[in-house]
DSSP file (Angstrom, degrees, kcal/mol; ACC not computed):
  #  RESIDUE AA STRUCTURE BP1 BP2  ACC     N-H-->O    O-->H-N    N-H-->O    O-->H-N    TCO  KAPPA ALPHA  PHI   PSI    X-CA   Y-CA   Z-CA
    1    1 A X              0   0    0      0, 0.0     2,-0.4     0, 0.0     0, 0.0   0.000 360.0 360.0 360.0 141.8   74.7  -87.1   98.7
    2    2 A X        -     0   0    0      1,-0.1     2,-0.9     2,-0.1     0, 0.0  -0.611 360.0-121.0-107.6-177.2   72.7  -87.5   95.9
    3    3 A X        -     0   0    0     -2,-0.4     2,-1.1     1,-0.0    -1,-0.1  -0.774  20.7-139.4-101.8 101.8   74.1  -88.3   92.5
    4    4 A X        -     0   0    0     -2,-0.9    -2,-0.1     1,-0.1    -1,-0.0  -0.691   9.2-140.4 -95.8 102.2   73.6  -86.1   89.3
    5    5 A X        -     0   0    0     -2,-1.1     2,-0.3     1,-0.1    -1,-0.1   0.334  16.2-167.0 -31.5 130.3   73.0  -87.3   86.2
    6    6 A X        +     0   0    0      2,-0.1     2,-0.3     0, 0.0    -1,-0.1  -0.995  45.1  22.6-114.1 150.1   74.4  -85.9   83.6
    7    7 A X  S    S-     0   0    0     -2,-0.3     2,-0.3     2,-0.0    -2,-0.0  -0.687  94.8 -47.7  98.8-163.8   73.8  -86.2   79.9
    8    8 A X        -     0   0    0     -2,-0.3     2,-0.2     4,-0.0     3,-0.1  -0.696  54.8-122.5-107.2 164.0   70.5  -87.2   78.1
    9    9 A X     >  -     0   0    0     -2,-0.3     4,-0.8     1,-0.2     3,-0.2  -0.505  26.8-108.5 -84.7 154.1   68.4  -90.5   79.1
   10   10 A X  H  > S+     0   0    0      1,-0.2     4,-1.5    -2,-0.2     5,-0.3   0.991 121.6  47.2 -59.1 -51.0   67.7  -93.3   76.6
   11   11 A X  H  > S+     0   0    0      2,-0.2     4,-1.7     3,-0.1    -1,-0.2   0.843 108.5  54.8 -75.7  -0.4   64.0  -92.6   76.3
   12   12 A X  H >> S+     0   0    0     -3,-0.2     3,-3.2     2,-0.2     4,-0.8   0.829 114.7  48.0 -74.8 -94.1   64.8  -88.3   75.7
   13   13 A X  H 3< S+     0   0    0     -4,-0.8     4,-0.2     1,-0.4    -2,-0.2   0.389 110.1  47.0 -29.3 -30.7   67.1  -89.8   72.9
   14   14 A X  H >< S+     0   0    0     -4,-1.5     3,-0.8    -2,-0.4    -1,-0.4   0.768 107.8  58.1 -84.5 -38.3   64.4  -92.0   71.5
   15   15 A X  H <X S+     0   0    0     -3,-3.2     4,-1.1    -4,-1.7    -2,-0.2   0.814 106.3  53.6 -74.2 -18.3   61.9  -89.1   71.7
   16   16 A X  H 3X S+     0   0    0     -4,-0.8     4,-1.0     1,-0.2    -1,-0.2   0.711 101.6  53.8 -48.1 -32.3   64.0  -87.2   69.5
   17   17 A X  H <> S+     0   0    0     -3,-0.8     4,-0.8    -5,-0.3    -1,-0.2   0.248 104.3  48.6 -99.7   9.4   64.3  -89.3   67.3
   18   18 A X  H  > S+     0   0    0     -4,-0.3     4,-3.4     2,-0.2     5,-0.3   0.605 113.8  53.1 -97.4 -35.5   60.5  -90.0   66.4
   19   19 A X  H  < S+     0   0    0     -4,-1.1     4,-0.4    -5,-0.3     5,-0.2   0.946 106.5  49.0 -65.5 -49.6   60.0  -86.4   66.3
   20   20 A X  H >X S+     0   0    0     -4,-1.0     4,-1.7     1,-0.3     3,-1.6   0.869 117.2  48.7 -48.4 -59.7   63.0  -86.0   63.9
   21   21 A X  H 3X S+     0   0    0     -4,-0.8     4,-1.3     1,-0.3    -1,-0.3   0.851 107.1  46.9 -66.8 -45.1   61.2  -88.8   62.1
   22   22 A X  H 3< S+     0   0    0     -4,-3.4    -1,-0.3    -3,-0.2    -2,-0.2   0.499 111.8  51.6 -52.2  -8.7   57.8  -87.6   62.0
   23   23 A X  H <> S+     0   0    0     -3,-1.6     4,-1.4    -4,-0.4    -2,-0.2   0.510 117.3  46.1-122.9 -29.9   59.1  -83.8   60.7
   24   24 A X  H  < S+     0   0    0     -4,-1.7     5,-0.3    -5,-0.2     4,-0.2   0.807 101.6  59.5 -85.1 -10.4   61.0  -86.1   58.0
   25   25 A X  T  < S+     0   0    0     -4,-1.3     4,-0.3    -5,-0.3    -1,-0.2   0.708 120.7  35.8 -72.9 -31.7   57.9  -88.3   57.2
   26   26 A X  T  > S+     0   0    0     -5,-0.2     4,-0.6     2,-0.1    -2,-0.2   0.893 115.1  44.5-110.4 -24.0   56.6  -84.8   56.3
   27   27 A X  H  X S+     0   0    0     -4,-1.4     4,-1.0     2,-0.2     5,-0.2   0.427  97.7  78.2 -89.7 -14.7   58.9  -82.9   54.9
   28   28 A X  H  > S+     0   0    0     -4,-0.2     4,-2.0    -5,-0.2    -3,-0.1   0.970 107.0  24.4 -69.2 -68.1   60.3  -85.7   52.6
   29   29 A X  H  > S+     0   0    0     -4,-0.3     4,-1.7    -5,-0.3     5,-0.2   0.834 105.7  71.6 -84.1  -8.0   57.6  -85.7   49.8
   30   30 A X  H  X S+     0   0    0     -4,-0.6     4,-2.3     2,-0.3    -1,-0.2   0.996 110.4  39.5 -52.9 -70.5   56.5  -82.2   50.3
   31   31 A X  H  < S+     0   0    0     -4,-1.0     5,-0.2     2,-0.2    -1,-0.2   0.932 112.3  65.6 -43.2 -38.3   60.5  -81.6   48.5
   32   32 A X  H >X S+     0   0    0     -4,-2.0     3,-3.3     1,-0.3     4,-1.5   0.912 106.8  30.2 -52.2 -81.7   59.4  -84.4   46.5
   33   33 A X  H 3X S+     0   0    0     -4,-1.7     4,-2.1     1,-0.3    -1,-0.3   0.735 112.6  58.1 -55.0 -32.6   56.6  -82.6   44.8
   34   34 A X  H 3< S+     0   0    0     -4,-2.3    -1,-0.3    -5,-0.2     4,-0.2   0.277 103.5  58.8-106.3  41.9   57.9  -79.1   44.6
   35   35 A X  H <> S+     0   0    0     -3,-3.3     4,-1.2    -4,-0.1    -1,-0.2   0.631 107.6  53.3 -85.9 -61.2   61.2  -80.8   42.5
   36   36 A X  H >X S+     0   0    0     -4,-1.5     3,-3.4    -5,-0.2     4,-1.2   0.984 104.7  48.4 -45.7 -80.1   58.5  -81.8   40.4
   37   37 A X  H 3X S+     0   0    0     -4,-2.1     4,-3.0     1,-0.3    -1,-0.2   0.792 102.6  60.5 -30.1 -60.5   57.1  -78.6   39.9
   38   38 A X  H 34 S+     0   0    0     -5,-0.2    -1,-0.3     1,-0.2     4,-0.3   0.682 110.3  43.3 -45.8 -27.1   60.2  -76.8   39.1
   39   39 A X  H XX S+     0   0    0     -3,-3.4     3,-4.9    -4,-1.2     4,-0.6   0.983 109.9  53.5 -68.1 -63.0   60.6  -79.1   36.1
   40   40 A X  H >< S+     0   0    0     -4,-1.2     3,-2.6     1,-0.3     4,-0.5   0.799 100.9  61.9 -15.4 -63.9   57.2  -78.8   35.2
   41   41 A X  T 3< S+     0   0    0     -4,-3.0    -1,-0.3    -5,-0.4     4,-0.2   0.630  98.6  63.2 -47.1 -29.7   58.0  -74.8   35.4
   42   42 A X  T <> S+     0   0    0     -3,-4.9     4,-2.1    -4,-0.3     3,-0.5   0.776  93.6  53.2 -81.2 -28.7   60.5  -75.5   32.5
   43   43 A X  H <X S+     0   0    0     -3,-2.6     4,-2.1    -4,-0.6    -1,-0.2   0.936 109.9  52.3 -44.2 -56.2   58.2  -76.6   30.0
   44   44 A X  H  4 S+     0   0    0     -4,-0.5    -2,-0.2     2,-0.2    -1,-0.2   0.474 109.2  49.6 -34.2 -29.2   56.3  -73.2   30.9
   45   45 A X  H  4 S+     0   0    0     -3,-0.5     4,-0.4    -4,-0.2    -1,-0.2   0.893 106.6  57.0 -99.5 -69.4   59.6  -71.5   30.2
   46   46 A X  H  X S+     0   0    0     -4,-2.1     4,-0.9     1,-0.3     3,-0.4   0.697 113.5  37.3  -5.4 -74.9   59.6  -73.6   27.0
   47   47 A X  H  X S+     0   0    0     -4,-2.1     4,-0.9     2,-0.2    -1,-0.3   0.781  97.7  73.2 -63.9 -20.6   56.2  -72.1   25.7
   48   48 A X  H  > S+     0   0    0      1,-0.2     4,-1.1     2,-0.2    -1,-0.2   0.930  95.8  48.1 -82.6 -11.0   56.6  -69.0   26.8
   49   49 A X  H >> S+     0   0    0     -3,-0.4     4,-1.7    -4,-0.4     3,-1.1   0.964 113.2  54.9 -79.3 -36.6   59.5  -68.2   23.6
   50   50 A X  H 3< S+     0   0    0     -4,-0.9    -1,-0.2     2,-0.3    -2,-0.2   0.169 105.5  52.6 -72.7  -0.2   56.7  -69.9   21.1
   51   51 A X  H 3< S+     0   0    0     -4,-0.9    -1,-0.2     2,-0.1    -2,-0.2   0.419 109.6  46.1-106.3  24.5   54.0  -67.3   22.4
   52   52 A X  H XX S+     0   0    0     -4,-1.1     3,-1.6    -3,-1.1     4,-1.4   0.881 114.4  47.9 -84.4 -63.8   56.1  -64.8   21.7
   53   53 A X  H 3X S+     0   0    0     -4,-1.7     4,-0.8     1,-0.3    -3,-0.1   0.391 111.6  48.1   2.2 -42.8   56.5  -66.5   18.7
   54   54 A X  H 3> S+     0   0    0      2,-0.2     4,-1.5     3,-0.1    11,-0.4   0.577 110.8  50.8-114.4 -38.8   52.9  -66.9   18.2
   55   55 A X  H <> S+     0   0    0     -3,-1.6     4,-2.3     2,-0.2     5,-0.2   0.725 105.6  56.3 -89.4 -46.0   52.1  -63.0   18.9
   56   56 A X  H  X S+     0   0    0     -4,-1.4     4,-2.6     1,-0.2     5,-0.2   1.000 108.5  48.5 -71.9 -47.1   54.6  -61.7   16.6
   57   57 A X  H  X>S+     0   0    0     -4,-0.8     4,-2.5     2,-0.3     5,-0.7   0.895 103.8  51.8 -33.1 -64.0   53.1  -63.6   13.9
   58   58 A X  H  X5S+     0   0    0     -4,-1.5     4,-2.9     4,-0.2    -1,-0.2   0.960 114.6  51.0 -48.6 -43.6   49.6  -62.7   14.3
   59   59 A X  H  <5S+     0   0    0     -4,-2.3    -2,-0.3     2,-0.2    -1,-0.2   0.887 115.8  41.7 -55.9 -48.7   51.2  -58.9   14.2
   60   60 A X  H  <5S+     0   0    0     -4,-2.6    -1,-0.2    -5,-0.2    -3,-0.2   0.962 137.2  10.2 -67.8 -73.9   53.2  -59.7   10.9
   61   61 A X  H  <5S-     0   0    0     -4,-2.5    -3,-0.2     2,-0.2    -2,-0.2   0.520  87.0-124.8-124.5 -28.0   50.6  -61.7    9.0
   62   62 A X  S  <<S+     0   0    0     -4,-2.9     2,-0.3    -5,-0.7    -4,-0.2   0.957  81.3 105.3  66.3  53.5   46.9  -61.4   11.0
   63   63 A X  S    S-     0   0    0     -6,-0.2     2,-0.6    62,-0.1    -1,-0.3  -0.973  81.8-120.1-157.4 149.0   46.8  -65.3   11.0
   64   64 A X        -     0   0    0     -2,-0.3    -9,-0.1    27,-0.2    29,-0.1  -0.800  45.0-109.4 -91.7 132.4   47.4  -67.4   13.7
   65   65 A X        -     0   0    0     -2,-0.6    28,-0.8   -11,-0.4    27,-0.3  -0.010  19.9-150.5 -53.5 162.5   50.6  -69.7   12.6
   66   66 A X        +     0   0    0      1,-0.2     2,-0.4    25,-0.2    25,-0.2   0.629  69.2   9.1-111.0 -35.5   50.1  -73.3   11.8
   67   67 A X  S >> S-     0   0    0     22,-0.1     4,-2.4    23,-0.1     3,-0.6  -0.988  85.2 -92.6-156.0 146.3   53.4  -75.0   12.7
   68   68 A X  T 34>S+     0   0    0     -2,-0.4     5,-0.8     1,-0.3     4,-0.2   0.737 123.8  51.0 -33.6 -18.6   56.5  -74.1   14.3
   69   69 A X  T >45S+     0   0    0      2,-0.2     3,-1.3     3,-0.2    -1,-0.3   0.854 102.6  58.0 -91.3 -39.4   57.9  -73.2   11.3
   70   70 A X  T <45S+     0   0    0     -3,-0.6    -2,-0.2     1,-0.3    -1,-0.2   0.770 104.0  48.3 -52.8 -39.0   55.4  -71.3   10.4
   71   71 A X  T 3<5S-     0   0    0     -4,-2.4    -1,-0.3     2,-0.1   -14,-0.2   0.558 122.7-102.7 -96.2  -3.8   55.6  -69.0   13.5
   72   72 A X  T < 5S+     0   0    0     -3,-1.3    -3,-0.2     1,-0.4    -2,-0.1   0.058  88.0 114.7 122.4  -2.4   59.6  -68.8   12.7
   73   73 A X      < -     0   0    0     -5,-0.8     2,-0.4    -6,-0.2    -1,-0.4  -0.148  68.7 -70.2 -77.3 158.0   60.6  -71.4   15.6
   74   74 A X        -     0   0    0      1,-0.1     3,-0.3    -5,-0.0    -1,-0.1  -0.646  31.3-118.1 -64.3 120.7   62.3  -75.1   15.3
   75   75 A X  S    S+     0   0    0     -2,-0.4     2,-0.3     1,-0.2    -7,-0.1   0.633 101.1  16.3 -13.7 -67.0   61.0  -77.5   14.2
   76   76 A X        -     0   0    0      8,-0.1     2,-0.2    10,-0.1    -1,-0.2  -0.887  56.7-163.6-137.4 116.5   61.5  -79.2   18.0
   77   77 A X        +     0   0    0     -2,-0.3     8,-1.7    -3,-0.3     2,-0.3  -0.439  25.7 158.1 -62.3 138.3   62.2  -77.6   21.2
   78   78 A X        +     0   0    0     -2,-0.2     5,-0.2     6,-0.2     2,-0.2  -0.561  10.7 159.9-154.2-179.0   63.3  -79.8   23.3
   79   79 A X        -     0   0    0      3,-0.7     5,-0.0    -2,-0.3   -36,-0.0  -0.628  63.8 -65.3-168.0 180.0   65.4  -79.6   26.6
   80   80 A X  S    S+     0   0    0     -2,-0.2     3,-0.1     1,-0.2   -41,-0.0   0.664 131.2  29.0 -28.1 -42.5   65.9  -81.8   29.6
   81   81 A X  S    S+     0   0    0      1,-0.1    19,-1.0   -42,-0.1     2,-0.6   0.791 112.2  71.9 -94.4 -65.7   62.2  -81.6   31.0
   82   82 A X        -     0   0    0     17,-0.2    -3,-0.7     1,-0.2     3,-0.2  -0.556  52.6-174.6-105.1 128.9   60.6  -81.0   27.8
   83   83 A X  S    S-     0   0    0     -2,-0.6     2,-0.6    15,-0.5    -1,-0.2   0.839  78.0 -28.4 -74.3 -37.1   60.2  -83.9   25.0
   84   84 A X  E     -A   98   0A   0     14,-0.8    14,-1.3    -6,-0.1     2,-0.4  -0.841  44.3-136.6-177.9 149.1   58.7  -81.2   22.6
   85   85 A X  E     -A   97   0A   0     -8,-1.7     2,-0.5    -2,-0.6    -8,-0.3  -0.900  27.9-175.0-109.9 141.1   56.8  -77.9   22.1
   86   86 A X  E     -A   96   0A   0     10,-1.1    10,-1.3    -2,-0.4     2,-0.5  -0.984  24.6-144.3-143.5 115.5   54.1  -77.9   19.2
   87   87 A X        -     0   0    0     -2,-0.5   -19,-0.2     8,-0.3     8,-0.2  -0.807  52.2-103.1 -95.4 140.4   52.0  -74.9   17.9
   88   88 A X      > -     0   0    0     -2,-0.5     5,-0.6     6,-0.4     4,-0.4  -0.495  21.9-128.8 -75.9 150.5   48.9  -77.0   17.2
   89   89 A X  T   5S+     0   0    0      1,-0.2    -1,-0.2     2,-0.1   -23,-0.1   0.099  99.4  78.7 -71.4   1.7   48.3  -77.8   13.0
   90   90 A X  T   5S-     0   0    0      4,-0.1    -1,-0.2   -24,-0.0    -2,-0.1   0.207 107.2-120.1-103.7  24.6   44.7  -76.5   13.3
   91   91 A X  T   5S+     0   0    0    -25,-0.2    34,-0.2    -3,-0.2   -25,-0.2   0.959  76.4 126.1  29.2  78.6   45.8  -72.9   13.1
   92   92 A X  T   5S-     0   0    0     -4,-0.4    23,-0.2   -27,-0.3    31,-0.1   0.326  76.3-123.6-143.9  17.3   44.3  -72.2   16.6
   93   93 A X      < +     0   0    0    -28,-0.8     2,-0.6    -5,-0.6    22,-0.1   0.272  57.4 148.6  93.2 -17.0   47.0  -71.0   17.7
   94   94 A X        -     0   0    0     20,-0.1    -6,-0.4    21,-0.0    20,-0.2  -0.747  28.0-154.7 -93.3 115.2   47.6  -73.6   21.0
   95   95 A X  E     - B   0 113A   0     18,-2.5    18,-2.2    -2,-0.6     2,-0.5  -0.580  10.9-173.7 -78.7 125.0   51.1  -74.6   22.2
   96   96 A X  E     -AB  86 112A   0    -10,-1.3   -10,-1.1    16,-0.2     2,-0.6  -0.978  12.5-160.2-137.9 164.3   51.6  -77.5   23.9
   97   97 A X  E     -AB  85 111A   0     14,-3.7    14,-0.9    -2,-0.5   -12,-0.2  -0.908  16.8-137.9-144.7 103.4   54.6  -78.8   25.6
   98   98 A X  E     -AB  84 110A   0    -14,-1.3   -14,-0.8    -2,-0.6   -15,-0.5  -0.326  23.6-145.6 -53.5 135.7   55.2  -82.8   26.6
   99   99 A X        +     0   0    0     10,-0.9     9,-1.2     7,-0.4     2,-0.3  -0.764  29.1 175.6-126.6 146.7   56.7  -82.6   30.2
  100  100 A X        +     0   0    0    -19,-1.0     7,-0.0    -2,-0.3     9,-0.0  -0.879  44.9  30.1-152.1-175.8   59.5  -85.8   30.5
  101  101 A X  S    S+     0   0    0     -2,-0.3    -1,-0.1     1,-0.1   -19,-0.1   0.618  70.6 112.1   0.5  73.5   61.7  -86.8   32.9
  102  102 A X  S    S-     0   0    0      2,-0.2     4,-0.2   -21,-0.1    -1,-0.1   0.084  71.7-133.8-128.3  13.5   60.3  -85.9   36.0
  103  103 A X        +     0   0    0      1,-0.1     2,-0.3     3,-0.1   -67,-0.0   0.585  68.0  85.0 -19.6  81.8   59.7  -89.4   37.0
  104  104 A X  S >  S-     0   0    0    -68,-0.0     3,-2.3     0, 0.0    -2,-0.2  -0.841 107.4 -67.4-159.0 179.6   56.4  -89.1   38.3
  105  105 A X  T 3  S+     0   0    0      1,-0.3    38,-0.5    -2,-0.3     4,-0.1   0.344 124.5  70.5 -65.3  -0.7   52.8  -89.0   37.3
  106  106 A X  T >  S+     0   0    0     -4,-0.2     3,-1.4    36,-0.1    -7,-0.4   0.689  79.9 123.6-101.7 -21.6   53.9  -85.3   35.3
  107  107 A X  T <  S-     0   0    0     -3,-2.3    -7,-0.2     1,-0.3     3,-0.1  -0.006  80.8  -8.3 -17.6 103.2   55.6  -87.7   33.2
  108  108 A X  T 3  S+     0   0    0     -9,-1.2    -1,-0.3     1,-0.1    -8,-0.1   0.420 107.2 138.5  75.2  -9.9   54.9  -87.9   29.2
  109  109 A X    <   -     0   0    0     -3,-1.4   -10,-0.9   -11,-0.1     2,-0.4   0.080  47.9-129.0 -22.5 146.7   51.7  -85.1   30.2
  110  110 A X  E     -B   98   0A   0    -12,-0.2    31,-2.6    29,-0.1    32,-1.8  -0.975  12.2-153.9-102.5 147.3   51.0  -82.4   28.4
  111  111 A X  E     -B   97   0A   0    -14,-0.9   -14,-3.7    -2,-0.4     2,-0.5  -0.998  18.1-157.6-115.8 128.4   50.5  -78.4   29.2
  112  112 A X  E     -B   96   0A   0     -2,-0.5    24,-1.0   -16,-0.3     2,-0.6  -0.834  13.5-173.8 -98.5  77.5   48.4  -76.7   27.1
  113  113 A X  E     -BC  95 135A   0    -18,-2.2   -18,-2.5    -2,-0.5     2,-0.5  -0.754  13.9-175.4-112.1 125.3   48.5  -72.7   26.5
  114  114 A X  E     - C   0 134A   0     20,-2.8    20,-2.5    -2,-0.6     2,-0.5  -0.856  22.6-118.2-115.7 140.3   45.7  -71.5   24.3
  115  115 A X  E     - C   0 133A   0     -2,-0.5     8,-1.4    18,-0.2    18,-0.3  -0.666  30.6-177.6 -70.4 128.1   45.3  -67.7   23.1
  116  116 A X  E     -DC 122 132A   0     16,-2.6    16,-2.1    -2,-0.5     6,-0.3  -0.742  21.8-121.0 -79.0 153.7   42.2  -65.6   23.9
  117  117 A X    >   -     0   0    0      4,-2.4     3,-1.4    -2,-0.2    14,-0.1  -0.184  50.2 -79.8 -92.1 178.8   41.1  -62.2   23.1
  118  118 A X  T 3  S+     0   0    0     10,-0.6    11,-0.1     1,-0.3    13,-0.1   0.827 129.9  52.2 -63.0 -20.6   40.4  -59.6   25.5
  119  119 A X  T 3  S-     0   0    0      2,-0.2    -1,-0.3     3,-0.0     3,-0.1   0.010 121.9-101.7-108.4  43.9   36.8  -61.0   26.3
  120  120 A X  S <  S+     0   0    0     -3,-1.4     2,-0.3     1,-0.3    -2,-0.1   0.601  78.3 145.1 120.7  59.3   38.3  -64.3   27.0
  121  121 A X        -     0   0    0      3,-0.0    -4,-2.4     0, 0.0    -1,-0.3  -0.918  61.3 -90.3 -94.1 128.1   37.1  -65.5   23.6
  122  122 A X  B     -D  116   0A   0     -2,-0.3    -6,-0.3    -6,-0.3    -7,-0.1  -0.319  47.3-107.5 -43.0 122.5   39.2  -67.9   21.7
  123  123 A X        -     0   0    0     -8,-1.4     2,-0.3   -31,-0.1    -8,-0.1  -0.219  46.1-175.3 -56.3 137.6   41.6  -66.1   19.5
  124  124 A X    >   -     0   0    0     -3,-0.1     3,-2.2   -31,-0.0   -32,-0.1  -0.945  43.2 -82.7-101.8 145.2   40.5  -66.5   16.0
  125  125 A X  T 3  S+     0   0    0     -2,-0.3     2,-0.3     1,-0.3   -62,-0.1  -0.062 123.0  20.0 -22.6 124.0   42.0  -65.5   12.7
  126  126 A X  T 3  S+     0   0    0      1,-0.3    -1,-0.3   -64,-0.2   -63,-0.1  -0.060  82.5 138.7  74.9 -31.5   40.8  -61.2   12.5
  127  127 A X    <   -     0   0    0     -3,-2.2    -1,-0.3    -2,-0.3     2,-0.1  -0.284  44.5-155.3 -49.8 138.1   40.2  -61.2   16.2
  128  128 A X        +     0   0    0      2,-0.0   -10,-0.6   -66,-0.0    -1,-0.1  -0.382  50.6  51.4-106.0 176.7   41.9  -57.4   16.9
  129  129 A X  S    S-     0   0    0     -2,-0.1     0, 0.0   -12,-0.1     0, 0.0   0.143 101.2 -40.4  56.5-174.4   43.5  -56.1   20.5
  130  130 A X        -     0   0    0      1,-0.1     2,-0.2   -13,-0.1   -12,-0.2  -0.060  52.0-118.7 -73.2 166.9   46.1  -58.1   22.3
  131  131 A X        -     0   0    0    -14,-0.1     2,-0.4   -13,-0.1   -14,-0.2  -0.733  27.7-175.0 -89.4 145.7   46.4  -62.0   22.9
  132  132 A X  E     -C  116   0A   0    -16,-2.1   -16,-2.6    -2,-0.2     2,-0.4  -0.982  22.5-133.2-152.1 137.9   46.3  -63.2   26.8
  133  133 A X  E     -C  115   0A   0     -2,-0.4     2,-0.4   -18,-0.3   -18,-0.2  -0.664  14.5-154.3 -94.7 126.0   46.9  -66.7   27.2
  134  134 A X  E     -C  114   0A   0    -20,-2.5   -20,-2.8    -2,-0.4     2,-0.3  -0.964  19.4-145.6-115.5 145.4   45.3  -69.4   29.2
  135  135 A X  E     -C  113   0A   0     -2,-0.4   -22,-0.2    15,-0.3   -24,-0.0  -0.797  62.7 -14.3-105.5 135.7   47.2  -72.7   30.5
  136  136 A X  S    S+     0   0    0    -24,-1.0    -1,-0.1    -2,-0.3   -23,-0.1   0.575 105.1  94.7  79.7   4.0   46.4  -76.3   31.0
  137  137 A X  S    S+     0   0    0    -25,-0.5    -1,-0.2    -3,-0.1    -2,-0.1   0.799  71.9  66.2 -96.0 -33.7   42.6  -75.6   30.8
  138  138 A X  S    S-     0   0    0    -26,-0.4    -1,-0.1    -4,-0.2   -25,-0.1   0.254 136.6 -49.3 -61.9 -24.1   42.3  -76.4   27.4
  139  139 A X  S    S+     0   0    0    -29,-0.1   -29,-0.1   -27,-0.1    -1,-0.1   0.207  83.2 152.0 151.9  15.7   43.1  -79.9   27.5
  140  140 A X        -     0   0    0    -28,-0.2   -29,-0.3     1,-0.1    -1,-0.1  -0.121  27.7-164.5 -61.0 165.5   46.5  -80.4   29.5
  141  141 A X        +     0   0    0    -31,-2.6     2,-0.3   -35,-0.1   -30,-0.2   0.622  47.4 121.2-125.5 -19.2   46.8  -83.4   31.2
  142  142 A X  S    S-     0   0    0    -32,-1.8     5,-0.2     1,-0.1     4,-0.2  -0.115  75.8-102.6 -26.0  95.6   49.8  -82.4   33.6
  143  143 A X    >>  -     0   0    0    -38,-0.5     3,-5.0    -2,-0.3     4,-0.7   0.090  27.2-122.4 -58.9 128.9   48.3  -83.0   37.2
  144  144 A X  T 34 S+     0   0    0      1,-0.3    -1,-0.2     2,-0.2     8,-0.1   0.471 108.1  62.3 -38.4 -21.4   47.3  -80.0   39.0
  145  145 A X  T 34 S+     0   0    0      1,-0.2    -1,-0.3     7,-0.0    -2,-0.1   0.532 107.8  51.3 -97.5  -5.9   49.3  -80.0   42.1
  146  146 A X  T <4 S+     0   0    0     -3,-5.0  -105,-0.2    -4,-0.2    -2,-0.2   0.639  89.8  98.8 -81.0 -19.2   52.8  -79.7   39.4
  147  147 A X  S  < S-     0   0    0     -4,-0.7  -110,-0.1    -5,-0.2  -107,-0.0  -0.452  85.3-102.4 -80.6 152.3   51.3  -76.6   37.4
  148  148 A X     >  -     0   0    0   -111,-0.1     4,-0.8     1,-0.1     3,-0.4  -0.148  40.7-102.7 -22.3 151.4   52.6  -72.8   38.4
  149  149 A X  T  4 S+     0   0    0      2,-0.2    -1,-0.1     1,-0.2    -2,-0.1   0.591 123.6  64.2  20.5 -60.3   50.4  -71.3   40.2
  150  150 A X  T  4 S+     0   0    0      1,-0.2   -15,-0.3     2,-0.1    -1,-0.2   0.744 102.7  51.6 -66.8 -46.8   49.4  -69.4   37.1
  151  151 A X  T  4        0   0    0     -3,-0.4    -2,-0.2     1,-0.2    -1,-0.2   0.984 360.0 360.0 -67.5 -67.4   48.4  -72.5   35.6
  152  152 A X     <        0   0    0     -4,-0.8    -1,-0.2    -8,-0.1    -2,-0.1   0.359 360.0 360.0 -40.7 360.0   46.0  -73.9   38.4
């Protein structure tokens, strides 16, 4: 009579467990990075209430604002993610937002959202029709595999 095994064998139990390990070997920083990103995304979050900021102003006044105050905002915006939000001192209108604790290479970075006109000319002071924004082209330093989508 013969005799039949039941259960699993040591080496089926050891090939489970490399595959397990190989699918976590991939899957581990893949989470990593898109943790990262989601912070990132809050900085983004961050600008986007100071170019609304930024837009009502030019509508008010025809000028692009000069300082946070200037565009009716706080002094510094801050949260968890982001160390600070800035409307740049050269009146040109470009936000940029210091990315922190994300402890990674997005660290202390900046993202960069600068206004353009409809022919994706730099906003200047008189430029008429609406403002449309570009990010992170302008001089961000946030590394490209953390930015939105939108950003890239």
């Amino acid at each position: 009579m013969k005799n039949v095994q039941k259960g699993f064998t040591l080496i089926e139990l050891m090939i489970v467990v490399a595959i397990i390990a190989i699918l976590a070997a991939i899957a581990v920083p893949a989470y990593q990075n898109y943790i990262i990103r989601s912070k990132v995304t809050e900085a983004v979050s961050a600008i986007d209430m100071a170019r609304t900021a930024v837009a009502e102003s030019v509508q008010s006044t025809g000028l692009l604002p000069k300082s946070n105050a200037s565009a009716g905002l706080p002094a510094t915006i801050a949260s968890q993610y982001v160390t600070n939000v800035q409307i740049d001192t050269a009146g040109s209108g470009k936000i940029t937002a210091t990315v922190t604790g994300t402890n990674s290479d997005a660290d202390n970075k900046t993202i960069i959202y600068a206004p353009f006109d409809s022919n994706g000319t730099a906003w200047a002071n008189g430029s008429t029709g609406s403002i449309s924004w570009k990010c992170s082209g302008q001089g961000g330093t946030v590394p490209s595999k953390y930015l939105p989508a939108a950003c890239r």
